[in-house]
C-alpha positions as CSV (number, residue, x, y, z in Angstrom):
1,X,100.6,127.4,62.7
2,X,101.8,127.0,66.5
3,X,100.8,123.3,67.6
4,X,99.4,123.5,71.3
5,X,99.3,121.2,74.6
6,X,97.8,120.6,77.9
7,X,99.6,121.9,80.7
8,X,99.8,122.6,84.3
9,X,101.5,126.6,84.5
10,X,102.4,128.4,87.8
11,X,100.4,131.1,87.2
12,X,102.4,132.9,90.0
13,X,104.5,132.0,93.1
14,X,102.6,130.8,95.6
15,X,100.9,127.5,97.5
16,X,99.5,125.1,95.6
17,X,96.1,127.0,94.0
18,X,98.4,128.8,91.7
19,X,98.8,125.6,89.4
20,X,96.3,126.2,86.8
21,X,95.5,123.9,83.4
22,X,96.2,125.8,80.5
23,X,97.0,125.7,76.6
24,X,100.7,126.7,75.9
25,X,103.5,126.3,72.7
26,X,104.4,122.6,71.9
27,X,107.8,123.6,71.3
28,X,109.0,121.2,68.4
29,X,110.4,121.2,65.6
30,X,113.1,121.3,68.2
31,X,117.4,120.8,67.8
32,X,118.9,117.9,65.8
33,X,119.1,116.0,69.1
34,X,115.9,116.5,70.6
35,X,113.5,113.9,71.1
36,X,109.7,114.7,71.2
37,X,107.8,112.7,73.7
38,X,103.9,111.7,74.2
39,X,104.1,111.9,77.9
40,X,101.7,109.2,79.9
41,X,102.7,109.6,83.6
42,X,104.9,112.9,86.0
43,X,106.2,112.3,88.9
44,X,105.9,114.6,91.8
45,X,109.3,115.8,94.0
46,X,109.3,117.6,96.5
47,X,111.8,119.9,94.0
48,X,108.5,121.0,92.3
49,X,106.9,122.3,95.7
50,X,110.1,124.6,96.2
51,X,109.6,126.3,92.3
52,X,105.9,126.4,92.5
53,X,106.4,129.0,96.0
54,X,109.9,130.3,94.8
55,X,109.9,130.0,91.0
56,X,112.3,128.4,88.6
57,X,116.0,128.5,88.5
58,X,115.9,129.6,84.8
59,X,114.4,131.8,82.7
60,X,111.7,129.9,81.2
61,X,110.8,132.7,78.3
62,X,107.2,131.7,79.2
63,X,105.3,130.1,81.1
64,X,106.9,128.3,84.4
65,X,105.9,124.2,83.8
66,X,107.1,122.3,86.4
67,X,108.2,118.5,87.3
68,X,111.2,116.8,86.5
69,X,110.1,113.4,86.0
70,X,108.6,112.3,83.0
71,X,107.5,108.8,81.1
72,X,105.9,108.3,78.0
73,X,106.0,107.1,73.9
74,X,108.1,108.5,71.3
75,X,106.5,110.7,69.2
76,X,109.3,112.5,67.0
77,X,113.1,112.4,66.7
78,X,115.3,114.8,65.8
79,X,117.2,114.2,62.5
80,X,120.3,113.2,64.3
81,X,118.9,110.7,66.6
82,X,119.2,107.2,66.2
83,X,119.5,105.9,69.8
84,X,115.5,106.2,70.4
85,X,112.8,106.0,67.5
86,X,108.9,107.0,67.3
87,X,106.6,104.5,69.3
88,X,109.8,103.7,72.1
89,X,108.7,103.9,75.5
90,X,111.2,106.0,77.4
91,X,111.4,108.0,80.8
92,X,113.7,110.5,82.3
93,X,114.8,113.3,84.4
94,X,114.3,116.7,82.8
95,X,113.0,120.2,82.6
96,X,111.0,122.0,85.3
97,X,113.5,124.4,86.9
98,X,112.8,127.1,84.3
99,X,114.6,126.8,80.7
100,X,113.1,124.1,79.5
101,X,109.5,123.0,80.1
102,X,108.4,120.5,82.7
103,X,106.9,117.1,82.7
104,X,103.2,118.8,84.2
105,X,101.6,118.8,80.4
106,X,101.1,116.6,77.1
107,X,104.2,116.6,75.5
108,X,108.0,116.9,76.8
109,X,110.9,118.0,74.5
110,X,114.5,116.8,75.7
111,X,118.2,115.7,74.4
112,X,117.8,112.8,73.3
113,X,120.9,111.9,75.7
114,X,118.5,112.3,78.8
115,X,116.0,109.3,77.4
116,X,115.8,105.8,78.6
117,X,114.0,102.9,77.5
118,X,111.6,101.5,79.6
119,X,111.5,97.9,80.0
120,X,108.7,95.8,78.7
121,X,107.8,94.5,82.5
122,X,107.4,98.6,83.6
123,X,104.5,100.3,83.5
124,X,104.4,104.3,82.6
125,X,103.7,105.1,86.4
126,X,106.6,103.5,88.1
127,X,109.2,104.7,85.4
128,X,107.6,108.0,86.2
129,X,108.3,107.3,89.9
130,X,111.8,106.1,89.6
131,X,114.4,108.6,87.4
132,X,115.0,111.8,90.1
133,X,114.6,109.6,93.4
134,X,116.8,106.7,91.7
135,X,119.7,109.6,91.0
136,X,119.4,110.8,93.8
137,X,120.1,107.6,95.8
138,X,122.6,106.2,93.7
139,X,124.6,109.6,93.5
140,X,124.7,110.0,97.3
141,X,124.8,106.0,98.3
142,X,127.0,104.5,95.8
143,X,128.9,107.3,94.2
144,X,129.6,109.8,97.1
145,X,129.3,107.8,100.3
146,X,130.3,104.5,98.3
147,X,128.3,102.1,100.7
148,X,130.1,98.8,101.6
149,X,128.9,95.6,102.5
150,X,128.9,95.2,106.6
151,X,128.6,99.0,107.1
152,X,125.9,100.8,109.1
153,X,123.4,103.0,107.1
154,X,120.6,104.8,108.4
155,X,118.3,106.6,105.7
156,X,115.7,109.6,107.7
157,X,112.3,108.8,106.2
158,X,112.5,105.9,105.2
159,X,108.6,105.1,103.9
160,X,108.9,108.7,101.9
161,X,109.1,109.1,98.1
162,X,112.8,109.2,98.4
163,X,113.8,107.1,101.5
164,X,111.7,103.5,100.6
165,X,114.4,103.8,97.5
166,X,117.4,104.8,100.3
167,X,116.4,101.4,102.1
168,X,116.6,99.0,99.2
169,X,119.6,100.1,97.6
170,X,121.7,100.6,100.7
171,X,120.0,96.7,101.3
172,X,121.5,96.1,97.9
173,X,125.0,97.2,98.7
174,X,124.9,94.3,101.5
175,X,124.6,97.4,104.5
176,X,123.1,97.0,107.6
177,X,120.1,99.5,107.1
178,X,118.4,101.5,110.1
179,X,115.3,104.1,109.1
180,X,113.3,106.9,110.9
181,X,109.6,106.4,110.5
182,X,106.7,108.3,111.6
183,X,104.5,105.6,112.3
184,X,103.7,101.9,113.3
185,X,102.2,101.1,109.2
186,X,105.9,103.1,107.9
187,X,107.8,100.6,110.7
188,X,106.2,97.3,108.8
189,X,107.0,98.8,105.4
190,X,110.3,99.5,105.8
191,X,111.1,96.6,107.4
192,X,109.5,94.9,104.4
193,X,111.8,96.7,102.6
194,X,114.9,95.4,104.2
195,X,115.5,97.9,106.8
196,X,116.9,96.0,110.0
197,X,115.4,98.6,112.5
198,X,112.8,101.1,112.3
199,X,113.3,104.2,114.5
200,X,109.9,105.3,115.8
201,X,111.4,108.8,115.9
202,X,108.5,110.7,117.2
203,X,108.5,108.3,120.3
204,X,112.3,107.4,120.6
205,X,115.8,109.7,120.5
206,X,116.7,108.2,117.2
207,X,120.9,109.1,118.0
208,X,120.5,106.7,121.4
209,X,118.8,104.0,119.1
210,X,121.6,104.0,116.1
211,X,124.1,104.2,118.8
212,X,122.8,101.0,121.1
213,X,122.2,98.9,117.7
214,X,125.9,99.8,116.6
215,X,127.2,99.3,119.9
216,X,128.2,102.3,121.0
217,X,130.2,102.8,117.9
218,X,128.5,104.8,115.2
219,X,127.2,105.2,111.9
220,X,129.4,104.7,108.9
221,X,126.9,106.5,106.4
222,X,123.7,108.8,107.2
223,X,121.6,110.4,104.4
224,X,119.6,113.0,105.3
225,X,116.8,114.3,103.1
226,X,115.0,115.9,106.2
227,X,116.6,119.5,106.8
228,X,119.3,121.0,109.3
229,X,117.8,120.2,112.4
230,X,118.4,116.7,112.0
231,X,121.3,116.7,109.9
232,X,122.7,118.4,113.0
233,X,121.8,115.5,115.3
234,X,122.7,112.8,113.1
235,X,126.3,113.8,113.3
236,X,126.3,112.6,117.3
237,X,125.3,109.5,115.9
238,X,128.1,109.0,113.5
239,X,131.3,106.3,114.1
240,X,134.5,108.2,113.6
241,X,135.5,109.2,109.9
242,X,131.7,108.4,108.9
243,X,130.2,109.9,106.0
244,X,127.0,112.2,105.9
245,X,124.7,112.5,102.4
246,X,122.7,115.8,102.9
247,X,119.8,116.5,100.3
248,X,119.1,120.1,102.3
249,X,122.2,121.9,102.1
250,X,125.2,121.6,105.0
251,X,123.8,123.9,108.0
252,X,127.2,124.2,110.0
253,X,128.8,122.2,113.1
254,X,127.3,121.6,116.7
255,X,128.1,123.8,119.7
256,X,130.1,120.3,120.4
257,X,131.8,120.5,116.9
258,X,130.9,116.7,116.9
259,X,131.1,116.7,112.5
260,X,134.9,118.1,113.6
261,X,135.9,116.1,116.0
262,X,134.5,113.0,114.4
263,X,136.2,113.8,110.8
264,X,133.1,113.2,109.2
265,X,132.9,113.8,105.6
266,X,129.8,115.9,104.5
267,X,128.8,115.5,101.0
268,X,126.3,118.1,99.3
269,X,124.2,116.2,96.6
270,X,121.9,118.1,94.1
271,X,120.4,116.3,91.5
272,X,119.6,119.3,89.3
273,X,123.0,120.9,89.3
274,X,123.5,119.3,85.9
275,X,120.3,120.4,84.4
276,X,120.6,123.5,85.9
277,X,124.4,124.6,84.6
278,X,124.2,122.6,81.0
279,X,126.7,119.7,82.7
280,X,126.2,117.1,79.3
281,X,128.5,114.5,80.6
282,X,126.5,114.8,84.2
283,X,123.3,114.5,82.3
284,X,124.5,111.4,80.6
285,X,125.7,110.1,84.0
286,X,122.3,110.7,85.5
287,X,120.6,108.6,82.3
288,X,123.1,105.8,83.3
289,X,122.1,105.5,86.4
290,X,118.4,106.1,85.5
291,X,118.6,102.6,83.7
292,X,120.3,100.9,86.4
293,X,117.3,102.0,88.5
294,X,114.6,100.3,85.9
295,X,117.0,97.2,85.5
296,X,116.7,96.5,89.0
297,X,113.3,96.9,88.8
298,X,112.7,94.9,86.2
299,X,114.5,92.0,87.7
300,X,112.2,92.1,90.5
301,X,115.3,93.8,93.4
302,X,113.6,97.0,93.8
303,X,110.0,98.2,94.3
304,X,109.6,102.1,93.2
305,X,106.0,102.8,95.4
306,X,103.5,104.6,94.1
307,X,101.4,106.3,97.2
308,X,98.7,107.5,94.9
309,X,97.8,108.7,91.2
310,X,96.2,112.0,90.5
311,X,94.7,113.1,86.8
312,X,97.2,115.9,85.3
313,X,93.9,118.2,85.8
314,X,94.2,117.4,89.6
315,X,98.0,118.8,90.0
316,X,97.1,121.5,92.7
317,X,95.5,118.9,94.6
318,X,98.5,116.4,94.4
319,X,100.8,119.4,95.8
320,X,98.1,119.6,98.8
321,X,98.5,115.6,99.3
322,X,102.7,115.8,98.7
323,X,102.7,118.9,101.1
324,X,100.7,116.9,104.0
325,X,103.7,114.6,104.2
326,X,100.8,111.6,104.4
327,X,102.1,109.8,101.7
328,X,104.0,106.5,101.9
329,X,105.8,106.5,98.5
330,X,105.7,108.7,95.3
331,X,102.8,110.9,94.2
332,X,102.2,110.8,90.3
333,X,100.3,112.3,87.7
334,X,98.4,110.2,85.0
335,X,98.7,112.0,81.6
């Protein structure tokens, strides 16, 4: 007989009403190294907003389960896994792009290889929170842009579900951090943070600003996770030979060919690439840095927010709140 689960399907492509509770295959037994997990908390990523109106990467063979981010207890190993047993709590970065099933539902079936343990001091909704946006970060800051101590770093949105992380870890590599916010509340948090300057950027040219507090010289790293238009005017505010992080794909030069001129280095990053094209050693990579991300949290150097916790019956409406681009932090769902 074919065990069952909760879970939130995209009935269709569409806004956010098209996210429907329903009973689907609980797809275990599963491969020798796949781990079955009990899942207590899902993050929401603005990833699962682009799927839900586009639809997934993959072939799913059934229904389309989104979210990438999952945390939760052990409930089955495969018989060659030995790294993880039942009862472990673990998190981790997987499924949701069609293929394999997302992190919206009851139960999550992943390698084994994906799986980190969460540390006693972490509750189920912040490892939820952390895996995708900590990848993220530490792919583009440390191992593309490779952030140096005494460099100037400015992270767009820096009170969003991605950028709070930005702040903290470019903090953490001893930068000099500068951060567009939206409002006088996101100023005071990312200055809590460890941001330097907050760039009201709905009130102030937010090129001028960088360039006044570098002294007319420039950025040495920008991450953007906003979209072309401001990747496009971030690049005036770049030093010479800086380097650009784009989450949003590269959208071209300026009419002033300032990226050009500048010999700025653009670097694409895409968390799901490895997900997406079956990249094990990538996947592994990602894990890595997965636990870094909890180990630093653990010790108390970096706060994963939470903006506000919706039941997994609720998951239309936490698209609504994601999509309002009110919250300060990550979005999550309690399982």
């Amino acid at each position: 007989m074919t065990k069952k689960m909760k879970a939130i399907v995209a009935t269709a492509k569409g806004g956010p009403d098209v996210l429907q509770q329903r009973e689907v295959d609980l797809r275990w037994p599963a491969g020798r190294g796949d781990v079955l997990v009990r899942l207590k908390a899902a993050a929401l990523n603005p990833a699962d907003t682009f799927f839900r109106q586009l639809g997934g990467y993959l072939d799913s063979g059934g229904p389309l389960i989104l979210g990438h981010d999952g945390a939760g207890i052990v409930e089955a190993v495969g018989a060659g896994v030995t790294a993880v047993r039942p009862g472990d709590r673990v998190c981790f970065c997987y499924g949701g792009i069609g293929g394999a099933p997302g992190t919206y539902a009851e139960f999550a079936t992943v390698p084994a290889d994906v799986v980190v343990t969460i540390p006693d001091a972490i509750d189920f909704t912040v490892a939820a929170a952390l895996p995708l946006v900590f990848i993220t970060l530490a792919e583009s800051l440390c191992d593309r842009a490779d952030v140096k101590a005494g460099e100037s770093v400015l992270i767009h949105a820096g009170a969003g579900g991605t950028g709070h992380v930005g702040v903290q870890l470019a903090k953490l590599r001893g930068a000099r951090v500068a951060t567009t916010v939206g409002s006088a509340a996101k100023a005071e948090l990312a200055r809590e943070l460890g941001a330097d300057l907050a760039i009201p950027y709905r009130e102030q040219d937010f090129v001028a600003a960088a360039r006044d507090w570098t002294g007319g010289r420039g950025l040495d790293v920008a991450f953007d996770n906003v979209g072309a238009e401001i990747m496009l005017q971030t690049f005036r505010a770049m030093a010479p030979y800086g380097r650009v992080v784009t989450l949003m794909g590269t959208p071209g030069d300026t009419a002033e060919t300032d990226a050009y001129n500048g010999n700025l280095t653009i670097h694409n990053v895409m968390m799901l690439t490895p997900m997406w094209l079956g990249l094990e050693e990538r996947l592994r990579a990602q894990a890595h840095h997965i636990g870094q991300g909890l180990s630093l949290v653990a010790s108390g150097q970096l706060r994963v927010l939470v903006d506000r916790i919706f039941d997994l019956s609720e998951a239309a409406a936490a698209h609504t709140h994601l999509e309002s681009g009110k919250a300060v932090g990550k979005v999550v769902l309690k399982i």
